[in-house]
Residue, then its C-alpha position, 0 to 999 in steps of 0.5 A: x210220904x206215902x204208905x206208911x212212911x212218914x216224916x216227924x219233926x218233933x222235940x229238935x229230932x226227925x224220924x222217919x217211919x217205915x221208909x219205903x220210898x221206890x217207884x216199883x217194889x215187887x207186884x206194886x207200883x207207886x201211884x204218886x211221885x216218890x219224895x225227892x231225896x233231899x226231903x228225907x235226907x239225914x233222919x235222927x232215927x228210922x222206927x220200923x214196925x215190923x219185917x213185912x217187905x212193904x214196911x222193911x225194905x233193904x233198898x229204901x233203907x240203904x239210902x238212910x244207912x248212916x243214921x239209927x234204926x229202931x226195929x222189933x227183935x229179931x229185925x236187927x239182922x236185916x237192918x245190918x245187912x243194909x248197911x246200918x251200924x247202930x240198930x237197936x232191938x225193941x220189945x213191948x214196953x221197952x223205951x229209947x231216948x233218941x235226943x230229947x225225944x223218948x220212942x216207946x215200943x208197944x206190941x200190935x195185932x199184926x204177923x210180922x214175919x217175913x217169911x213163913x220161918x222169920x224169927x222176926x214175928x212181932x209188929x210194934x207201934x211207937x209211942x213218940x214224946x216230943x212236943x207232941x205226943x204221937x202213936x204209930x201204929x205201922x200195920x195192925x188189927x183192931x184189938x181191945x187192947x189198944x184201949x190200955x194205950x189211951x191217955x194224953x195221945x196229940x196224934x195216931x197215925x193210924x193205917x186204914x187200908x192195903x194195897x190190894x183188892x182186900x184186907x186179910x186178918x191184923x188190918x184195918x179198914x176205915x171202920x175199925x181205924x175209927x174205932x182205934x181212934x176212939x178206944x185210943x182217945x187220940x185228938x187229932x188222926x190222920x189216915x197213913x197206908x193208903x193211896x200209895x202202892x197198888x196191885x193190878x186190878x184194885x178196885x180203888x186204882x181211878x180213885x185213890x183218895x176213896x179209903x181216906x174219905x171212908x175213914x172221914x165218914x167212919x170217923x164222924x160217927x164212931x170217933x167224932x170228938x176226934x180230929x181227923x186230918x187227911x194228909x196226902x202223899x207228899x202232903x204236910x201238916x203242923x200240930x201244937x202239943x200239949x202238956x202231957x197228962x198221963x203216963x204210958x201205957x196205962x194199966x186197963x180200966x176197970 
């Protein structure tokens, strides 16, 4: 659905990703139509990555109030005030059933505060089992530690450029989300947190698909035995799961 909000539809439940869903959100303007509210209506569960305005925001989330929340500690207050009843705290490691779908938690390389005095420091990934296996990792940095989260991955949603003219340090641009592919052994990636908000005077702004055609070309050469599927805002796609093979997070290789 843009940016990094998506709809997964796994294992007889739908999540929703880090729902931001206006047309204006501060500085930033939406450059492709918003989903309609229909498309996203009733989710079984909304994961939030981490505190940042563009992936925590109260106005979005109010339309989704009457469903569960999945937040990195600290968050949960944020959650309340918007009107959600039933918010669940995660930390590194720590597991949730949501029906028949277990959601894993896992620490990323990402400030997450929303302000400089947040109590609500951590970014986290969700590791999602249902028919498939899927790793969300919301806002991140490259870090060696993603390699200790490799095994059995169908799908990483994988985020590969901002909003601005630039990144800042815990982001990744198209090179190193294809490098996150490969340490991550995923089968198939598709690039999400692209070609959604702009700030004025990106550079991007006449060309919005550029960041998911640099990551294609990144990923064929540092990642080619994985697939990559560039998925558009509004866009769809179908995975068949496999088996799964391993359990997660594994400990490091040696």
């Amino acid at each position: 659905m843009g940016h990094a909000t998506v709809q997964l539809d796994t294992g007889g439940v739908r999540l929703l990703t880090d729902p931001v869903l206006r047309q204006r959100m501060m500085r930033l303007r939406r450059i492709v139509p918003p989903p309609a509210v229909e498309e996203f209506d009733r989710p079984d569960a909304v994961l939030i990555s981490h505190a940042h305005f563009d992936h925590l925001d109260l106005s979005s989330l109010r339309q989704l109030r009457s469903c569960p929340a999945l937040v990195p500690r600290g968050c949960g207050r944020l959650l309340r005030s918007a009107g959600f009843e039933e918010v669940t705290e995660m930390r590194s490691g720590e597991r949730v059933q949501v029906g028949e779908v277990e959601v894993t938690a896992a620490r990323m390389d990402h400030d997450g505060r929303r302000h400089p005095f947040s109590r609500a420091r951590e970014s986290l990934a969700y590791l999602v089992d249902g028919s498939a296996r899927t790793l969300f990792l919301g806002d991140t940095g490259l870090f060696e530690g993603m390699r200790q989260l490799a095994g059995g991955i169908d799908l990483a949603l994988l985020p590969i450029w901002g909003w601005g003219p630039r990144l800042g340090r815990g982001h990744m641009g198209p090179a190193e989300a294809a490098d996150a592919a490969a340490l991550l052994e995923a089968r198939v990636a598709i690039p999400i947190h692209w070609g959604t908000y702009a700030a004025r005077g990106v550079d991007w702004l006449e060309d919005p698909s550029l960041p998911a055609r640099r990551f294609e070309e990144e990923a064929a050469s540092r990642a080619p035995a994985v697939e990559v599927r560039v998925v558009p805002p509004g866009g769809a796609t179908e995975l068949r799961g496999r088996e799964p093979d391993a359990s997660w997070p594994r400990s490091p290789r040696r």
